[in-house]
FITOR-710062 format. One record per atom (N, C-alpha, C): x, y, z; residue in three letters. Coordinates in steps of 0.1 Angstrom, whole numbers, plus 5000, padded with zeros to 4 digits. Layout:
N
XYZALA ...
//
This chain:
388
662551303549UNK 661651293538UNK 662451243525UNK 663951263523UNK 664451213510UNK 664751073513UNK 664751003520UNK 665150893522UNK 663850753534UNK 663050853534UNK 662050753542UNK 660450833541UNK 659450753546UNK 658150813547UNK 657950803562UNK 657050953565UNK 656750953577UNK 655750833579UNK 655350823594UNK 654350703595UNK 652950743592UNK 652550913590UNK 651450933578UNK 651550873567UNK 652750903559UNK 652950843545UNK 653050703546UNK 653150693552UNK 652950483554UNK 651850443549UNK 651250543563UNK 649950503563UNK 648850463549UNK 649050603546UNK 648150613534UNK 648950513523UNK 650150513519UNK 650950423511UNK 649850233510UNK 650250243522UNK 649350083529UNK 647750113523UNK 647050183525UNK 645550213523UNK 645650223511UNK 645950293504UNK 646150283486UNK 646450103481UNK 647150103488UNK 647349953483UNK 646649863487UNK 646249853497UNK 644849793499UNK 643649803492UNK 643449913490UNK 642349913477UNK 642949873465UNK 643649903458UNK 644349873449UNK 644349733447UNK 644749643456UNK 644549493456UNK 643149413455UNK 642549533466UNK 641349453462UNK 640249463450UNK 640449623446UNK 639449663438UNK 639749683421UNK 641349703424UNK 641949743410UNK 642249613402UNK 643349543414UNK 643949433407UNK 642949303400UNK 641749303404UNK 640449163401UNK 640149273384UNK 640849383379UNK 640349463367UNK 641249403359UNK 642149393363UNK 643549373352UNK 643949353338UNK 643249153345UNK 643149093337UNK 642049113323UNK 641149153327UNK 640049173317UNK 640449323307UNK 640949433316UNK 641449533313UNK 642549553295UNK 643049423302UNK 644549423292UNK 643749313284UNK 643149243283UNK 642449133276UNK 642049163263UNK 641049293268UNK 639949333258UNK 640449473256UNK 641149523262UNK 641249683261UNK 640049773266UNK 639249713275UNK 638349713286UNK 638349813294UNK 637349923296UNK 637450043309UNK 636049993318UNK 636849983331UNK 635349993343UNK 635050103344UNK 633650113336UNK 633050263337UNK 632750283352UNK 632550243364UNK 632250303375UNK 633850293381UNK 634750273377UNK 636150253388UNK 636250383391UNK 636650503385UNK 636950653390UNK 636150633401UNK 634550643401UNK 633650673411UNK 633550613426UNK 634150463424UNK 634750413432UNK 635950433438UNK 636950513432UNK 638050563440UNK 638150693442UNK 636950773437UNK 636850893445UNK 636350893461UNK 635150773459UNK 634550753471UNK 635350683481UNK 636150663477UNK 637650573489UNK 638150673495UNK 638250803485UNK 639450893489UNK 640350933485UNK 640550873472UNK 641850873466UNK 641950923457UNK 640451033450UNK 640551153441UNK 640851263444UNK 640951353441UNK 641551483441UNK 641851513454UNK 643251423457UNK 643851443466UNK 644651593469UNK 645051653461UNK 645751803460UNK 644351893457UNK 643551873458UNK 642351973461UNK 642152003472UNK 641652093475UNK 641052183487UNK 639652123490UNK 639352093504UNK 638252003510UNK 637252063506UNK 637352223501UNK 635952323501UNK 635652243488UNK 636852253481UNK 636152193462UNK 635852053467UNK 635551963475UNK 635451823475UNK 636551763473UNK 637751813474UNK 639151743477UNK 639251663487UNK 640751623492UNK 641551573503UNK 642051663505UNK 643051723501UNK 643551863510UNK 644751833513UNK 645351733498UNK 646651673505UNK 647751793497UNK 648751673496UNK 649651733485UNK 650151683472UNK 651251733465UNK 651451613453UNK 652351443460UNK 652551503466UNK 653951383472UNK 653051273475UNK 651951273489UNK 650851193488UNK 649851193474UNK 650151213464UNK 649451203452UNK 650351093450UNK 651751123448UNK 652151043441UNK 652250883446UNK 652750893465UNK 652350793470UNK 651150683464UNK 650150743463UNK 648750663459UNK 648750563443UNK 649050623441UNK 649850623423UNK 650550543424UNK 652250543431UNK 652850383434UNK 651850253434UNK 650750273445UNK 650150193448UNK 649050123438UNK 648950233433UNK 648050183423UNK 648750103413UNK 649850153406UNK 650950063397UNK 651149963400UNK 651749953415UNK 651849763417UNK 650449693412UNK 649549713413UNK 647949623414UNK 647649653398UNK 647649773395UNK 647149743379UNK 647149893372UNK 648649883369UNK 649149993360UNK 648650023353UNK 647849993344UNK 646550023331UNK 646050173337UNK 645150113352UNK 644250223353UNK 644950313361UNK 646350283369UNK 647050393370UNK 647550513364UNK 647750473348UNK 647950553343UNK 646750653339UNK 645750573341UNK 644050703335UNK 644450753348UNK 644650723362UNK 644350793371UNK 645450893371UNK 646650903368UNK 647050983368UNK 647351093358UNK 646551063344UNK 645851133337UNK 645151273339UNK 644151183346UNK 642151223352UNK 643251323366UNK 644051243374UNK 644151383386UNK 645351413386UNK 645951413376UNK 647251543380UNK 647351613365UNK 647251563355UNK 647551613340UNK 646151713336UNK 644951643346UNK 643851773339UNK 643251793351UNK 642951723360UNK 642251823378UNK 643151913383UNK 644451813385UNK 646251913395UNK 645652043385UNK 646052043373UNK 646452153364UNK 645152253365UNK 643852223364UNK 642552303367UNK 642452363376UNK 643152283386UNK 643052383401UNK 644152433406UNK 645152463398UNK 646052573400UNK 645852663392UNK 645252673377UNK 645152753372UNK 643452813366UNK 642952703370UNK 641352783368UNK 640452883377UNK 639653013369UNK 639053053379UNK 638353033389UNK 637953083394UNK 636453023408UNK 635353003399UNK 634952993393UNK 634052973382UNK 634152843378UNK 635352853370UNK 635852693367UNK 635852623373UNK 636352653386UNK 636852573396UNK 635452503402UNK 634252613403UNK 633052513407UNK 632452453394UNK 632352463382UNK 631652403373UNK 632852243372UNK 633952253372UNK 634352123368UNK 635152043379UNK 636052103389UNK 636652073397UNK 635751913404UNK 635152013413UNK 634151903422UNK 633851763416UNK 632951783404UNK 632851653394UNK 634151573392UNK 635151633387UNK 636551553387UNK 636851513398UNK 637051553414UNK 637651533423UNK 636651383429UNK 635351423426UNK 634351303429UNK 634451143421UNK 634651203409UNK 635051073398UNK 633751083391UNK 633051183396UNK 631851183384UNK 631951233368UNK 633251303369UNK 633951323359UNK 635051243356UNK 635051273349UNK 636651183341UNK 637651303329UNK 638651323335UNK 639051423327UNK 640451373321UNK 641351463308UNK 641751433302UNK 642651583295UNK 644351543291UNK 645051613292UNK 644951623272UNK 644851663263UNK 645351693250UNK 646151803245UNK 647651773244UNK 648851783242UNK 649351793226UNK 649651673230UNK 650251573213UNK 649451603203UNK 650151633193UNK 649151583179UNK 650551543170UNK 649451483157UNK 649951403143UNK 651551473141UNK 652551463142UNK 653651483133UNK 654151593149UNK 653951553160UNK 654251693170UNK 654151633184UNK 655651563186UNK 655451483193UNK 657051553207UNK 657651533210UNK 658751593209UNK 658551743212UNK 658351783200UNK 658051953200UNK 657051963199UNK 656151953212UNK 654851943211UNK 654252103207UNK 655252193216UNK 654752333212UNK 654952383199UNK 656052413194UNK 656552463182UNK 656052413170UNK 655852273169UNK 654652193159UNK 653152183160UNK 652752263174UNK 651252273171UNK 650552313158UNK 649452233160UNK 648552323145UNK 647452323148UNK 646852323158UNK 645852313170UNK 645552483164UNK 644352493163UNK 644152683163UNK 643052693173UNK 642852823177UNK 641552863187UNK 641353023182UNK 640353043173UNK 640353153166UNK 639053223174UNK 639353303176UNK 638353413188UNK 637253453177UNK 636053443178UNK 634653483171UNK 633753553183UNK 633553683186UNK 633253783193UNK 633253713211UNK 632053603219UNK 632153553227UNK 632253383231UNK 633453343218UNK 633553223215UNK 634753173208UNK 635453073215UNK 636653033206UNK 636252993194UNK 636652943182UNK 636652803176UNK 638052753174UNK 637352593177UNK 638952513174UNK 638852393162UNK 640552433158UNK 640452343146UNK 641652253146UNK 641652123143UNK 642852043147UNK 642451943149UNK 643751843153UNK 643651693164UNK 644751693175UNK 644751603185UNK 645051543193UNK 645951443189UNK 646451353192UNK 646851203195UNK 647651153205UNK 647451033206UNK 647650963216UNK 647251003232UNK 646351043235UNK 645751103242UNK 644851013255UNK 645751003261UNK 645050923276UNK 643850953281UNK 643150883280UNK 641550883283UNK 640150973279UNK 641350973267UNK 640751023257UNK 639050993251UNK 639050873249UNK 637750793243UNK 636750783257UNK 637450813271UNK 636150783287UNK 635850923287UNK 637151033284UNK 636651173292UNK 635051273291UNK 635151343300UNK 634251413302UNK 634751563300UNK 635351553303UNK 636351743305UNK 638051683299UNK 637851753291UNK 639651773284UNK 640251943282UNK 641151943292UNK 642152063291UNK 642952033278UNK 642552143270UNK 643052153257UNK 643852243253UNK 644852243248UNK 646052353244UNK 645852353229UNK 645852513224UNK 645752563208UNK 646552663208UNK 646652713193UNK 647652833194UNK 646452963184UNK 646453033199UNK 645453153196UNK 645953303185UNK 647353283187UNK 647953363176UNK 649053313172UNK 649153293157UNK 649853223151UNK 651053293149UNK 650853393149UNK 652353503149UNK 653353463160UNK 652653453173UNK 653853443180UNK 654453293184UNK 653853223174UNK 654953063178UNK 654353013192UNK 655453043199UNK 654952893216UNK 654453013224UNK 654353123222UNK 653853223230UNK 652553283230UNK 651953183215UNK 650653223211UNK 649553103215UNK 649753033228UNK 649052933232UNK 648352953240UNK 646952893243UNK 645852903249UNK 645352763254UNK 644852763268UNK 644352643271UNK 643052683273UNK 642352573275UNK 640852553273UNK 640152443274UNK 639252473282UNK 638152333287UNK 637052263275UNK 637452173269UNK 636252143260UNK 635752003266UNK 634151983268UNK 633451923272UNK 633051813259UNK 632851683265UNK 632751563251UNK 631651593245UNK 630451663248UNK 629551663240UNK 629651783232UNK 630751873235UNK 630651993223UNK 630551963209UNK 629752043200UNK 629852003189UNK 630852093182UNK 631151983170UNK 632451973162UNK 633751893169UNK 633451823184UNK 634751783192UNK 634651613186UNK 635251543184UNK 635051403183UNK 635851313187UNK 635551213190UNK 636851103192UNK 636851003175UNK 637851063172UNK 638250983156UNK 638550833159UNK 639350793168UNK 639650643167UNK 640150633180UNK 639750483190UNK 640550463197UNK 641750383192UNK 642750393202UNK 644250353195UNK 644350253204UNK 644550123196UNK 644950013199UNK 646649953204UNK 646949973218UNK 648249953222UNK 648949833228UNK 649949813229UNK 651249693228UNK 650849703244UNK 651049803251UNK 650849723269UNK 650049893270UNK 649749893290UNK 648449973293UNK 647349983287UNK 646749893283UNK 646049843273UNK 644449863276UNK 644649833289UNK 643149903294UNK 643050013298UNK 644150113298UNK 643450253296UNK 643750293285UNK 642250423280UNK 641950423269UNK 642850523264UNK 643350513250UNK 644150613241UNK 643250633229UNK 642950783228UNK 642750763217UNK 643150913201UNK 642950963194UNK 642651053187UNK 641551123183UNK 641451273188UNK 640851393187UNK 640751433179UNK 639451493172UNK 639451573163UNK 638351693165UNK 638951813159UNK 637851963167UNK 637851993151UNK 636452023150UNK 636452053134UNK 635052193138UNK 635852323135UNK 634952413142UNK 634452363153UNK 634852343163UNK 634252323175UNK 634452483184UNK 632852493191UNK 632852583188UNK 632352563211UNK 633552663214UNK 633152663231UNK 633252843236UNK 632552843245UNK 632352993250UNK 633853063255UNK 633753163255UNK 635153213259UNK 635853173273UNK 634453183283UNK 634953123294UNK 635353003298UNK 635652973288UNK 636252833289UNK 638052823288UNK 638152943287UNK 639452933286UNK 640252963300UNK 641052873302UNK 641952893314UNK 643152963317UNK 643253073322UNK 644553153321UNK 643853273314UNK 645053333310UNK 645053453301UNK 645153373288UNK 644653503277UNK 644853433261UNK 646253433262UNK 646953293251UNK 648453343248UNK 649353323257UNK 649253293271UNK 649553253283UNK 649553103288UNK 649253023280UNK 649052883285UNK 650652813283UNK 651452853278UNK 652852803278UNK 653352803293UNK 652752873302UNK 653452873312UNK 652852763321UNK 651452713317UNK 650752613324UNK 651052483316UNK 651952473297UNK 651952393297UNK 653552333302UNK 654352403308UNK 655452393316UNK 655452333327UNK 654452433334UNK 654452353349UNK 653852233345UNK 653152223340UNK 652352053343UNK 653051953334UNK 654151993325UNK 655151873321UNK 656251823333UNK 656451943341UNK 657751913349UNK 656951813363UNK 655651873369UNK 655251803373UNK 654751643368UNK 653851633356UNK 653851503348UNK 655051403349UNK 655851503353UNK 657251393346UNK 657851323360UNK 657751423373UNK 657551373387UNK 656651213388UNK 655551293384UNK 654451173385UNK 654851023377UNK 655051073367UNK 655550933360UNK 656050823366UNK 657250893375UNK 658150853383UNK 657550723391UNK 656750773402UNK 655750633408UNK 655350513400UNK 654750523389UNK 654450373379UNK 655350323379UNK 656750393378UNK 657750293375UNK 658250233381UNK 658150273396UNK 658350233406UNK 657450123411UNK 656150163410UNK 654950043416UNK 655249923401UNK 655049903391UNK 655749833381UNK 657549783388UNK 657949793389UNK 659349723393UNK 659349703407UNK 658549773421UNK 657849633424UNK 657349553431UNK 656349543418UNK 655249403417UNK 656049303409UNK 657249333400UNK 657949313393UNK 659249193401UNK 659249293411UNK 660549183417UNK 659649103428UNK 658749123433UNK 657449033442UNK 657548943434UNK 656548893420UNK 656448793413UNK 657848743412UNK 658748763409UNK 660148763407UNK 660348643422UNK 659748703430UNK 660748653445UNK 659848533444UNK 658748563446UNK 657448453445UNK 657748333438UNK 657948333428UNK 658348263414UNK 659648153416UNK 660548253418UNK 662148193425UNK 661948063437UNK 661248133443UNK 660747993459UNK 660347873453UNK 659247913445UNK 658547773440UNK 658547683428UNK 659447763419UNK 659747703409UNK 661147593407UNK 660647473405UNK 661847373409UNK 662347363397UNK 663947333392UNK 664447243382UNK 665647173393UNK 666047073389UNK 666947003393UNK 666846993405UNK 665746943410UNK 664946893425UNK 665147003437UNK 665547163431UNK 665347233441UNK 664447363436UNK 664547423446UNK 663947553438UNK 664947673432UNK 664647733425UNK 665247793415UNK 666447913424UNK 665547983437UNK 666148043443UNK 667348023452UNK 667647873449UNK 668647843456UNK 669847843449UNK 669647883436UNK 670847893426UNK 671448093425UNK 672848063427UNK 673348193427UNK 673448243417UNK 673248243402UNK 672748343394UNK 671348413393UNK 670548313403UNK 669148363402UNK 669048453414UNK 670048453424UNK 670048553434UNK 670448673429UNK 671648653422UNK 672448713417UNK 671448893415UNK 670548803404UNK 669348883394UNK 668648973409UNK 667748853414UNK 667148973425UNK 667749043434UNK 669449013434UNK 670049113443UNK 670249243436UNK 670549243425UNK 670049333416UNK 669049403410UNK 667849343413UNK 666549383410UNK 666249493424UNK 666649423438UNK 666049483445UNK 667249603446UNK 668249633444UNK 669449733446UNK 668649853431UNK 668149823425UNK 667549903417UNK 666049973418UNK 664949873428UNK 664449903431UNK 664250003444UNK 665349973452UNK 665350103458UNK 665950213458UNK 666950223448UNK 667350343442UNK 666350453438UNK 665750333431UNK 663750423423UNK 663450443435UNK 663150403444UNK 662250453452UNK 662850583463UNK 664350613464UNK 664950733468UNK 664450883462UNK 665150833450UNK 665050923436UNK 663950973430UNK 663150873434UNK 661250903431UNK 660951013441UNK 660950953455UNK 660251023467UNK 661151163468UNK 662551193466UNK 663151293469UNK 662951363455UNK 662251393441UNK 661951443434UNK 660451583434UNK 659451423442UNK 658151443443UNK 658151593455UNK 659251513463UNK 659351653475UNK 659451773470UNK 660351783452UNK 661251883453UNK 659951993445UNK 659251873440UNK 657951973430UNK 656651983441UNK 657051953451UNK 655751953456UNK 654952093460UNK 655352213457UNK 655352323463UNK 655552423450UNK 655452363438UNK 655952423425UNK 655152513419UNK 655352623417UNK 654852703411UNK 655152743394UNK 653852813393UNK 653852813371UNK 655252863370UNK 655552983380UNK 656853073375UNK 657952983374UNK 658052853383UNK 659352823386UNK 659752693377UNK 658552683373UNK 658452543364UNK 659352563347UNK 659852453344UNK 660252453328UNK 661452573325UNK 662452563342UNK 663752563338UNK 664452543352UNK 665752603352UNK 666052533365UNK 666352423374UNK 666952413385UNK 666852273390UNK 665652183390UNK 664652223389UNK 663152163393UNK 663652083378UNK 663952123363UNK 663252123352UNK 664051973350UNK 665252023356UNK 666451903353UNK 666351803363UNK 665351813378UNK 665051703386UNK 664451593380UNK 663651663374UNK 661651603368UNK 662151543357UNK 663351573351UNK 663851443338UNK 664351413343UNK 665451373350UNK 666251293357UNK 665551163360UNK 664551203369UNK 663651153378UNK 663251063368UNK 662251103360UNK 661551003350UNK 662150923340UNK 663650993333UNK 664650923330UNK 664750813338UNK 665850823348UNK 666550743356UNK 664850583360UNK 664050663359UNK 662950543369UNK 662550453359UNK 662150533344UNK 661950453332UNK 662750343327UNK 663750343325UNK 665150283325UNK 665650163335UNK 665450193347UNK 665950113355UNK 664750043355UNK 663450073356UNK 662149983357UNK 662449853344UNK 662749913332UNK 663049823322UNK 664249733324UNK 664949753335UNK 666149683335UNK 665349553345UNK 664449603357UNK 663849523366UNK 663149443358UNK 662349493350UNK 661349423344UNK 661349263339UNK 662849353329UNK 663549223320UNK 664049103328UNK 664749143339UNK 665449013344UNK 664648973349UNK 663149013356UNK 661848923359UNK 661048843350UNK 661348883334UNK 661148783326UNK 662248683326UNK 663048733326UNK 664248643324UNK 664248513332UNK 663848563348UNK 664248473360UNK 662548393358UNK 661448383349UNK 660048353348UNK 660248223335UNK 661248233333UNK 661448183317UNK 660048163304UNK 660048093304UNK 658948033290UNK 657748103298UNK 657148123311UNK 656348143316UNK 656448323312UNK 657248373313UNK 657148523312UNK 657348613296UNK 657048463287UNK 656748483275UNK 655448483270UNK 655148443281UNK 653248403275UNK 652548523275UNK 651848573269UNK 651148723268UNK 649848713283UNK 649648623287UNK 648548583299UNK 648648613308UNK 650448613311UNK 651348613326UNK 651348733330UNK 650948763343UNK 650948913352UNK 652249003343UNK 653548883345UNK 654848953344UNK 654548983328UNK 654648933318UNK 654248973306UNK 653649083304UNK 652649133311UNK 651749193309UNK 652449363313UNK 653449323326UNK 654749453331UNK 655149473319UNK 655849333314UNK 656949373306UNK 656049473293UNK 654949433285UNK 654549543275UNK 654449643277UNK 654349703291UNK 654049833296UNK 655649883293UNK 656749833298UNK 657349913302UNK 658150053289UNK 657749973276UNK 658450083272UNK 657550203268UNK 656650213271UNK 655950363270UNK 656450453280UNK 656850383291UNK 657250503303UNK 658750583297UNK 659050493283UNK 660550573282UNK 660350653273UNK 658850653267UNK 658450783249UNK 657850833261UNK 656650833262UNK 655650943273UNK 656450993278UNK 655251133282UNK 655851263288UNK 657251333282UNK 657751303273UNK 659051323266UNK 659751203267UNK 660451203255UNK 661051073260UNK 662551053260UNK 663150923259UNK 664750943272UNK 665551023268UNK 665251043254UNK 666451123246UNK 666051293246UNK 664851303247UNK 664451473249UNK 664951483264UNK 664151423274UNK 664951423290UNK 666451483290UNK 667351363287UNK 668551363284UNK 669551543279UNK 668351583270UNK 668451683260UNK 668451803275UNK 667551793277UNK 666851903290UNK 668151893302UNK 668151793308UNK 669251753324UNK 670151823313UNK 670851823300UNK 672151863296UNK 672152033296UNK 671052073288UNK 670852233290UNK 670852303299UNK 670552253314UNK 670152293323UNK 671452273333UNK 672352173332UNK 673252123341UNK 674752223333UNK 674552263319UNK 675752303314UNK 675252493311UNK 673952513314UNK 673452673318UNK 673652693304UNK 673252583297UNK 672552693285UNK 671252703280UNK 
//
């Protein structure tokens, strides 16, 4: 398993990508164009199969695990990273997270709809000035009124944000105790006082939607809260260290579709009456592109294994805590190294904003701020490797 896929994981690897080619990649273009969402795509790739894969078949799952989550997710990155990233949004940042830690209640009011794609769901984290220290800088409140939260605050930058249906929301329910005073909670798009303030206009993933939240008295029933009051630090733990697993796959499916075009490109592009690939600095590159791309793909797959089985308690310290940055470090990084020399080896063509590869290259540097970024990672592998 740390070095190969069984011929299950093939399998499905291959079938993800098959759909992916056919159904994702004809989005792309229009996607990154306009900043464009296919309001029926979820629904279409629930009906494939390829929603709520880590669900339980009773809730309308697959009944897989995360590792085949993440598999699917590769697949989807090569074809069209945009809506890979809503997808992995929609099923591991707010479904994964609902269905490890929501009750049987919850679990039938929202689960099902997410796993189907009749939902669209959505993770809010971040806000204004609290980026980094997402916890400690919250200002997010959830003030208890007899059988009813209310919330006051914003969001930002918030993945699918402006499509959702269901957003797992984190506030701080007692302000006295700092990161210990946090509470998660389901708010639905039509609650009132919830709003989407602005969609955010971005440099690459351009067609999935980002945008800024705002809760102004928004006012949801108590049962909407997930976990215990005050308790949601430990769910917003586990589902960073997992998040940061998952990451891992885009960067991989991006680096490559990355060195494909790359190879593609090389064969047929002539100067000096041959093709380009026949010159030894341009080997040079993709002997290097591909020595990096399979590094990513060791380091990815033997990560995914290591969270696959991860529990709230064991999450957000530990070897797990210092894998899941590594992981997302190391893949972010090296994806940007693949990326580049695919522009490089594209020339004037992989400057044009139109070009598939162009379109990699804008992506790639959000994989190094998201989910924490290289210098927080960095911060974490060191705490954890030196036990303090």
């Amino acid at each position: 398993m740390l070095f190969d896929l069984t011929e299950e994981h093939k399998e499905i690897l291959a079938a993800a990508d098959r759909f992916a080619r056919s159904e994702l990649y004809p989005l792309s273009t229009r996607m990154d164009n306009e900043e464009w969402w296919p309001p029926d795509a979820m629904r279409k790739v629930g009906q494939a199969g390829f929603l709520g894969v880590t669900i339980p078949q009773e809730l309308g799952g697959v009944g897989s695990d995360l590792f085949t989550s993440g598999l699917v997710l590769q697949a989807f990155a090569r074809w069209n990273h945009a809506f890979a990233l809503s997808w992995v949004a929609h099923e591991n940042l707010c479904l994964y997270n609902l269905s490890r830690h929501a009750n049987e209640a919850q679990k039938d009011r929202w689960v099902r709809g997410l796993a189907s794609g009749e939902l669209i769901g959505a993770l809010a984290l971040t806000e204004p000035g609290a980026g980094s220290d997402a916890l400690g800088s919250m200002r997010t409140t959830a003030r208890k009124d007899g059988e009813e939260y209310v919330l006051n605050g914003s969001k930002l930058y918030i993945t699918n944000g402006p499509v959702a249906d269901v957003l797992l929301v984190y506030a701080k329910s007692d302000l006295s105790r700092g990161t210990r005073g946090i509470s998660a909670f389901v708010v639905e798009k039509d609650t009132p006082g919830f709003r989407v303030a602005q969609k955010l206009v971005k440099m690459g993933f351009r067609g999935s939607q980002t945008a800024e939240l705002v809760f102004e008295e928004c006012r949801i029933p108590a049962k909407n809260r997930v976990g215990e009051e005050n308790l949601g630090v430990a769910i917003v733990m586990s589902g960073l260290d997992v998040e940061r697993a998952m990451i891992s796959p885009i960067c991989l499916g991006v680096a490559e579709r990355a060195l494909s075009l790359s190879l593609e490109f090389a064969k047929t592009r002539e100067q000096f009456g041959k093709p380009i690939a026949s010159f030894q600095m341009i080997q040079a590159k993709l002997a290097e592109m591909y020595v990096r791309v399979e590094t990513m793909r060791t380091f990815t797959y033997r990560v995914l294994q290591a969270a696959n089985d991860l529990e709230a308690g064991q999450a957000g310290h530990g070897e797990i805590h210092a894998l899941t940055a590594a992981s997302v470090l190391y893949a972010a990084e090296t994806m940007n190294k693949v990326v580049d020399e695919a522009v490089q080896i594209h020339g004037g063509a992989g400057y044009i904003w139109e070009t598939e590869i162009n379109r990699l290259f804008r992506a790639t540097k959000l994989l190094e701020i998201g989910a924490g970024t290289s210098e927080v990672r960095k911060l974490i592998i060191s705490k954890e490797i030196l036990g303090s």
